[in-house]
C-alpha positions in Angstrom: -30.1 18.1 71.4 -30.3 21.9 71.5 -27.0 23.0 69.3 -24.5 20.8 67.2 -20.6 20.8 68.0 -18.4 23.4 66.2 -16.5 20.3 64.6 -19.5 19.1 62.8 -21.4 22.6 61.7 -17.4 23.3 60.1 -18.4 19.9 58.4 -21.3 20.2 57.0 -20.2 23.4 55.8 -17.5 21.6 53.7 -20.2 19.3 52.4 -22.6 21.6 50.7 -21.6 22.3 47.2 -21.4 25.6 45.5 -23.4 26.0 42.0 -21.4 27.4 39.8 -21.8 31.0 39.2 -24.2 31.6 35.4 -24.2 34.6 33.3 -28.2 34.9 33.0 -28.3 37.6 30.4 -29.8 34.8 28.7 -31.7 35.7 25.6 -32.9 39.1 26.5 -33.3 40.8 23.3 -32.7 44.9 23.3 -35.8 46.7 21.9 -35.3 50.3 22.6 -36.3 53.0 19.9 -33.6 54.7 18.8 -31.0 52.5 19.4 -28.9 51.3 16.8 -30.0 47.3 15.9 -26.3 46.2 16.0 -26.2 47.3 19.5 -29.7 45.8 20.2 -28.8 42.5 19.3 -29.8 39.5 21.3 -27.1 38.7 23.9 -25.5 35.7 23.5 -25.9 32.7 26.2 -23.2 31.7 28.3 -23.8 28.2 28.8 -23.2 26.9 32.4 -20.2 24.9 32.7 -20.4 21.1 32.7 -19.8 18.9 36.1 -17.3 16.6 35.7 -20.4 13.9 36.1 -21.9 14.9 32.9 -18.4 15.2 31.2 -17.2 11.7 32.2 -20.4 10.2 30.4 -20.5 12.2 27.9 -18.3 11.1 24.2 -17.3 14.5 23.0 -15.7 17.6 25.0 -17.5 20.7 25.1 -16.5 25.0 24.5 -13.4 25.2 26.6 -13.3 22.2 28.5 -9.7 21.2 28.3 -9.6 17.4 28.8 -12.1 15.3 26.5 -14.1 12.8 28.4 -12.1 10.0 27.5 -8.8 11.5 28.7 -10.9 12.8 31.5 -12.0 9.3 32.5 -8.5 8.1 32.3 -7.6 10.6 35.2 -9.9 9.8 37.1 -8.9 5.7 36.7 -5.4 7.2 37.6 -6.7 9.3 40.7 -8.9 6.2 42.0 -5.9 3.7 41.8 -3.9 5.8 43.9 -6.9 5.3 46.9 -7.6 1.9 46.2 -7.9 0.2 49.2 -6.0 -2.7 48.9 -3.0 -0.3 48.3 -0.7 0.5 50.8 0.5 4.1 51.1 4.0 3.8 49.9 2.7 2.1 46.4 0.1 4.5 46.7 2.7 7.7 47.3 4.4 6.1 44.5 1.0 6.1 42.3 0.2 10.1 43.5 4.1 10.8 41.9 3.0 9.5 38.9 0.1 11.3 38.7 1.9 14.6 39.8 4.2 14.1 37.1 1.7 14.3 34.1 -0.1 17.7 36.4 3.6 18.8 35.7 3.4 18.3 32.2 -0.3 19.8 32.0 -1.8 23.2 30.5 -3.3 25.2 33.4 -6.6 24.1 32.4 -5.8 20.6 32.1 -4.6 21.3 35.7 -8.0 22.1 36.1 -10.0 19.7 35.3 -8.1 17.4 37.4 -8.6 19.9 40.4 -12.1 19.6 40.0 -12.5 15.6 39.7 -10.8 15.7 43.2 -13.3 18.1 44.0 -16.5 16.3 42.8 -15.6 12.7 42.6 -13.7 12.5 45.7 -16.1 13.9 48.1 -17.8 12.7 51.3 -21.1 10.3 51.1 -23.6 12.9 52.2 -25.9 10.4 52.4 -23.8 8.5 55.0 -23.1 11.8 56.5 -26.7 12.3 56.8 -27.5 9.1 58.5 -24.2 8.8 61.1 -25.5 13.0 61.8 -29.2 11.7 62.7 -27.9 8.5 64.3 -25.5 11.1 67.0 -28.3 13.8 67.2 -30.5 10.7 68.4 -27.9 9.1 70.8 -27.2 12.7 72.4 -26.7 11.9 76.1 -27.4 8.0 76.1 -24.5 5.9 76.7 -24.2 5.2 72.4 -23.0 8.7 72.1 -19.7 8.0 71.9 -19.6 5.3 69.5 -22.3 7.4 67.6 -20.0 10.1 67.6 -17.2 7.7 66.3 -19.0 6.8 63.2 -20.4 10.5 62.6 -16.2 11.5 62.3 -15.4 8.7 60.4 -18.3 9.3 58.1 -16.6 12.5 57.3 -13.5 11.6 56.1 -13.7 11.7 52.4 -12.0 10.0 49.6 -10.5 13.4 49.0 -8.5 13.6 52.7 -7.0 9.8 51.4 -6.2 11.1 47.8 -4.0 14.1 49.3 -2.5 12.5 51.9 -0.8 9.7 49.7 0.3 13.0 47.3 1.9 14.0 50.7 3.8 10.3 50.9 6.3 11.2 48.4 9.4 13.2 49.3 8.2 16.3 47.2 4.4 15.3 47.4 4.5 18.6 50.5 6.0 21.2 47.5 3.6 19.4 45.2 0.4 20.0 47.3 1.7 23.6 48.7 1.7 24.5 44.7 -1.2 23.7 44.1 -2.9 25.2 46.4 -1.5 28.4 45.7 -2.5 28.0 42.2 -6.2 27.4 43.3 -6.4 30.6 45.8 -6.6 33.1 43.0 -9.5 31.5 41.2 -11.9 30.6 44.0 -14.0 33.5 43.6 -14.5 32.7 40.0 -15.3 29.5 40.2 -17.3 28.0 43.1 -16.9 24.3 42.7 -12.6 24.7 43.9 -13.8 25.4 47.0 -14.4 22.5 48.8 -11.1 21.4 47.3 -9.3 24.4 49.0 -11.3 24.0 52.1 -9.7 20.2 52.5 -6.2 21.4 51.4 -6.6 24.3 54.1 -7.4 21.6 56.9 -4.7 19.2 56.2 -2.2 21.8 56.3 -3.7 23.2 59.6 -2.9 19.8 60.8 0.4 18.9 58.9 2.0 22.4 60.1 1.1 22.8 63.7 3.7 24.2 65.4 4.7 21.0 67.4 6.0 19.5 64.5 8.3 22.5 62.9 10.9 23.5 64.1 12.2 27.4 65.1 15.9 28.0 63.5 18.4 31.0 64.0 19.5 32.5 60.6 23.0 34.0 60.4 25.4 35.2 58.0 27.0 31.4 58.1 24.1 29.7 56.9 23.8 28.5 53.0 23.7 30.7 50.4 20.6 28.8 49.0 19.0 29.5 51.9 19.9 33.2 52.1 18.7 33.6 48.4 15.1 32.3 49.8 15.2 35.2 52.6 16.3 37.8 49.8 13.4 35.9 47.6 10.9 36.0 50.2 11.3 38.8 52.0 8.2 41.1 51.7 8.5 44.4 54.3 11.1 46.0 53.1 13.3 44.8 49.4 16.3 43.2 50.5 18.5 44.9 47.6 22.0 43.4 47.9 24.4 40.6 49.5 25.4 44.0 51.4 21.8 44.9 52.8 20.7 41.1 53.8 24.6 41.2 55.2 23.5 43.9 57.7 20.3 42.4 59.0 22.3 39.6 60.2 24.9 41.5 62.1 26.2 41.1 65.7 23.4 43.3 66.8 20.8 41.5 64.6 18.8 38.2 65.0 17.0 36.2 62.0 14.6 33.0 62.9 12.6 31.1 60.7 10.1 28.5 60.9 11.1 25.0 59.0 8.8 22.0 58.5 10.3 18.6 58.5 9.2 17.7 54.9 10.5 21.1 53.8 14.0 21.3 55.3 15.3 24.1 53.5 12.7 26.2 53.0 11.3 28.6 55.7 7.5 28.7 56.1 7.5 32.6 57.9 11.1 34.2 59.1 11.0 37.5 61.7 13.7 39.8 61.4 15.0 41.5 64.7 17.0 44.6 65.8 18.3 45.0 69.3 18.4 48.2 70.5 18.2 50.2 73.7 14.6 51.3 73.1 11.7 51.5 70.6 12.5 52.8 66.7 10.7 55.2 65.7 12.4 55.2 62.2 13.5 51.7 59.5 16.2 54.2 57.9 18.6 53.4 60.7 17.9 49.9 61.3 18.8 49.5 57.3 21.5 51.4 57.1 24.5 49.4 55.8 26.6 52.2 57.1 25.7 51.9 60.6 27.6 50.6 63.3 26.3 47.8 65.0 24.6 48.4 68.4 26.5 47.4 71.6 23.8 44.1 72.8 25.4 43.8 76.3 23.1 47.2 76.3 20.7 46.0 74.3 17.4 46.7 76.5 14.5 46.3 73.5 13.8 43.5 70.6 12.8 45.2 67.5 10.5 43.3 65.1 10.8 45.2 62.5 9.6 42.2 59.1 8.0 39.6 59.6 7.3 37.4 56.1 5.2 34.1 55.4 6.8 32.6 52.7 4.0 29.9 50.9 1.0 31.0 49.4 -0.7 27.8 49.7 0.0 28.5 53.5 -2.9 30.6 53.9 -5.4 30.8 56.5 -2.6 29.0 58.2 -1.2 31.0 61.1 2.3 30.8 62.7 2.4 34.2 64.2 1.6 33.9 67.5 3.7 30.8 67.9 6.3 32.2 65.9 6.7 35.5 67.9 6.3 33.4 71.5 9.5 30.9 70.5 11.2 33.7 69.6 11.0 35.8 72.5 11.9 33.0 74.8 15.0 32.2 72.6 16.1 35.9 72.9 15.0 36.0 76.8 17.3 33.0 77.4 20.5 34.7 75.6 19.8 38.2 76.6 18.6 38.5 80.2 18.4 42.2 79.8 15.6 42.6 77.4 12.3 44.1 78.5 10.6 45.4 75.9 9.5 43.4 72.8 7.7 45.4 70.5 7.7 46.0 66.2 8.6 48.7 63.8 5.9 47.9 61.3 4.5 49.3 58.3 0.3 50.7 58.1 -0.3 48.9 54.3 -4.0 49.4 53.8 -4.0 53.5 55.4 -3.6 55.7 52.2 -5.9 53.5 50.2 -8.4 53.8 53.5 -8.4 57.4 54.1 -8.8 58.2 50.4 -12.6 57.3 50.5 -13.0 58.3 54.7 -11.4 61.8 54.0 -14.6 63.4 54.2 -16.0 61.6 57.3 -12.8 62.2 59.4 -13.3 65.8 58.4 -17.1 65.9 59.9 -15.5 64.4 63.1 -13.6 67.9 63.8 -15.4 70.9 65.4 -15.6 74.5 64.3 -12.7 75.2 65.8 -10.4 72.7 64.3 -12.1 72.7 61.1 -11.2 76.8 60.4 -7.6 76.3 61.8 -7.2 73.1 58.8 -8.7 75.2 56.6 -6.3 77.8 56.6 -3.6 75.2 56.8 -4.9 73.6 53.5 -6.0 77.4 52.0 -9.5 76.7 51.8 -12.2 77.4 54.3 -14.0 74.8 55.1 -11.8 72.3 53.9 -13.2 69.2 51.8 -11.9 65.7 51.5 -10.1 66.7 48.2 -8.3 69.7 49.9 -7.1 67.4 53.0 -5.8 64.9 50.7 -4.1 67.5 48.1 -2.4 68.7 51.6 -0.9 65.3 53.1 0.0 64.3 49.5 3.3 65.8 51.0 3.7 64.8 54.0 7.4 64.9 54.4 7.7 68.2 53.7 4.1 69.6 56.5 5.6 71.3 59.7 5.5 69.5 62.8 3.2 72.3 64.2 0.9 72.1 61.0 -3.0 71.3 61.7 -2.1 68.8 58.3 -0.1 67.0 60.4 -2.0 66.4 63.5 -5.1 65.5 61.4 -2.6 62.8 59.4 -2.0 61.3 63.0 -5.5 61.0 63.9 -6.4 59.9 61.1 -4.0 56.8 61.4 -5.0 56.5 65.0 -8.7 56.3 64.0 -7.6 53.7 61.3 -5.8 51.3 63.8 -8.1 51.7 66.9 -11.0 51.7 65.6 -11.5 50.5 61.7 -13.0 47.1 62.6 -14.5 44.8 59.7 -16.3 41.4 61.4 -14.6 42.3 64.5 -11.4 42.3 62.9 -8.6 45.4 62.1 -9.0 46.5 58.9 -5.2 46.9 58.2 -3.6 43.3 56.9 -0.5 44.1 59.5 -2.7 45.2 62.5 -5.1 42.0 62.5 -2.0 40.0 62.3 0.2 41.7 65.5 -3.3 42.6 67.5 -4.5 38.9 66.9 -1.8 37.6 68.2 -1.8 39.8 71.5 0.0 43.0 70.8 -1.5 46.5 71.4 -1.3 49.6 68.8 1.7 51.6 70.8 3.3 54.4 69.0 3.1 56.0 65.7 5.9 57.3 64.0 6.3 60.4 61.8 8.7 59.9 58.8 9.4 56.2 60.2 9.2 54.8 56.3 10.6 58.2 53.9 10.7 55.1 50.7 8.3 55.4 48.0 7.0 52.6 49.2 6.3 54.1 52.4 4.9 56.9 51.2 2.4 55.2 49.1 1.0 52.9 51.9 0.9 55.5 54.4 2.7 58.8 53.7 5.4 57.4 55.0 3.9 57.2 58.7 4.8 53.6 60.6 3.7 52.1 63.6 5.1 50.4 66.8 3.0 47.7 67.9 4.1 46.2 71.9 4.2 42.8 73.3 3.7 42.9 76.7 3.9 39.7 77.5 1.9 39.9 81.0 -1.0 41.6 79.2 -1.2 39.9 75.8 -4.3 37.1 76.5 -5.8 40.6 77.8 -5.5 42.1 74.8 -6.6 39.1 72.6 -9.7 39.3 75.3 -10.2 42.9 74.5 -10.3 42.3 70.4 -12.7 39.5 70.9 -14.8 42.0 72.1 -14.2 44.8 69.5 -12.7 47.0 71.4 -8.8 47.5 69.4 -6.2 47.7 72.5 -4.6 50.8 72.3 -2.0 53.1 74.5 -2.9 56.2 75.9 -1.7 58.4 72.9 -3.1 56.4 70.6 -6.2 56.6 72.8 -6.1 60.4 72.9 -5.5 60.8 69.0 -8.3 58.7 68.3 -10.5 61.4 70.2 -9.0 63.8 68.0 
């Protein structure tokens, strides 16, 4: 057998097992002349965490370990009994409450430790992993394949799948797990051995919210307040900053749809927010405007996305967008026949950041020609990264005929067509739209004036377009690196 399935290389990967990062400083001793001896001191050992192996046999806890082995071993009993075999999964839903109840209860490193038993004493039986693999590898294209295969998948499933889906059984087992995930994500990097932990979480949720089982629901001004507080609460593009404002985004000319999860009825997992107008924005001021008067939708020729928010942390890695964004066009399709054009009003978060360390490189891309005329512009021939940035620091107030100006734009354009990182956009906003099919359309001078805007892009926005006869092209086109892009975006990328 020449190459192993996708399904099982993702496996194994989940198998292997981190070590857990050391400091090796060690005991090197500082002996340089000069130097005074308090500073040259021997620097002290770190010593390298305990496995929760060695802590359950051990009789004393150790440095910061926050359970002691006893109460660590009584966890684990409790974690066990709610897998035991010969218990069914509504006694053992009923055990996993009780066990969420004392995590409730727990210090964040008491939280911990009982992370990383589920981690390490829940995990697959490489050994039997190891023996169903070679067993598959050796049936390859016999007529035992299949039943090879059968045991390789069920060799896979680990203690640790059972233990968090009977913490799913009970009604708030979904909030339960969702939390804790979220709680993991900021301290993977830091330590190695959550991983596999957050790996399993990850996969489950893949499964438990695939879009056949949620459901997509409008959002209007009628719906309950507790669930309007949770779009004000989650809201994430642009600060929903009264009853007035959030009032607004639902009007007559407005549309609001979230996606909702069976287990979590009242809580949306990722809502889009929608404008209907009678072409593209090229500006958010309007479209927030309280003030405003609504837009006439028999009219209405062009769907606005214009904020689109994920609401659960623990939801990451999880993606709703494309789904989310196809159920919504076909709900608008089928009560506005007139709209043809579907495209977004979005911000550029990662571009100021971005150009503050590729200045200088964007600068070497402009000829002599174009260099002097920027120079002048800025007041210093030839210009340097620290000059061009000084300039656009203001970008409000550059003249639309300014050198400043046009460099801004093709800077942005550079940054959205062609800033790739593994094949991906470099912007959090553009991998999400181009990834799900969209193409890099328009930008927008002055589309976001807030001090927000101005910090993530000097206030410039971008339209990304839908066109929904083109957008497996364009998700063909990414695959390949190449960013799709119109033709002004195109020509400003040229510069």
């Amino acid at each position: 057998m020449n190459s192993t399935p996708e399904w099982i290389t993702r496996s194994v990967s989940r198998l292997r097992t981190a070590t857990p990062a050391t400091d090796k400083a060690g005991d090197k001793a500082a002996g340089k002349a000069g130097l005074d001896k308090s500073v040259t001191d021997v620097v002290a050992k770190v010593p390298t965490p305990r496995s929760t192996n060695e802590r359950l046999q051990a009789t004393l806890r150790r440095g910061n370990e926050a359970l002691s082995p006893r109460a660590l071993r009584r966890l684990l009993a409790d974690l066990q009994e709610v897998v035991a075999p010969q218990v069914s999964e509504i006694e053992g839903g009923r055990r996993a409450q009780v066990v969420a109840e004392w995590y409730a209860k727990a210090e964040p490193e008491e939280r911990r430790d009982m992370w990383l038993l589920m981690g390490e004493q829940f995990a697959p039986d490489a050994t039997r992993f190891k023996s169903a693999r070679q067993r598959y590898e050796a049936a390859a294209g016999t007529a035992e394949e299949g039943q090879a295969e059968i045991s390789l998948r069920r060799a896979l499933v680990s203690p640790r799948t059972r233990l968090l889906q009977r913490f799913s059984a009970f009604p708030e087992g979904m909030r339960f797990l969702l939390d804790m995930r979220a709680a993991i994500l900021p301290l993977l990097k830091a330590d190695k051995r959550l991983l596999a932990l957050d790996a399993e979480l990850e996969h489950l949720f893949s499964t438990w919210f695939d879009v056949a089982f949620l459901e997509l629901r409008s959002l209007s001004w009628d719906s309950p307040a507790s669930l309007l507080e949770k779009l004000i609460k989650y809201e994430a593009v642009h600060d929903i900053r009264s009853w007035a404002d959030l009032k607004n985004r639902l009007d007559s000319d407005r549309r609001c749809y979230g996606f909702f999860h069976p287990r979590l009825p009242n809580e949306p997992l990722i809502f889009v927010e929608v404008a209907l107008v009678d072409k593209i924005s090229a500006s958010i001021t309007p479209l927030l405007d309280e003030a405003a008067a609504p837009v006439d939708i028999s009219r209405a020729t062009t769907a606005i996305f214009y904020s689109i928010s994920n609401t659960q942390t623990g939801l990451r890695g999880v993606s709703f967008g494309d789904s989310l964004i196809k159920h919504v066009v076909e709900t608008l399709m089928a009560e506005f026949p007139r709209l043809r054009t579907f495209a977004t009003l979005s911000p550029i978060p990662g571009f100021r950041s971005w150009l503050s360390k590729h200045a200088g490189a964007m600068l070497e891309r402009l000829d002599d020609k174009r260099r002097a005329e920027l120079g002048r512009a800025v007041g210093f021939e030839p210009p340097q990264a620290t000059h061009l940035l000084a300039a656009i620091d203001k970008a409000l107030e550059v003249d639309a005929k300014s050198p400043v100006r046009q460099m801004l734009l093709e800077c942005a354009a550079y940054y959205l067509g062609r800033e790739l990182n593994e094949g991906k956009p470099v912007d959090p906003v553009a991998r999400f739209h181009l990834g799900n099919g969209a193409r890099v359309e328009r930008l927008n001078w002055a589309g976001d004036p807030s001090s927000k805007g101005l910090k993530q892009s000097y206030g410039l926005m971008v339209n990304y377009l839908y066109d929904l006869k083109r957008i497996d092209k364009h998700r063909s086109l990414l695959a390949q690196g190449k960013v799709p892009v119109s033709g002004d975006i195109e020509s400003l990328c040229r510069g």
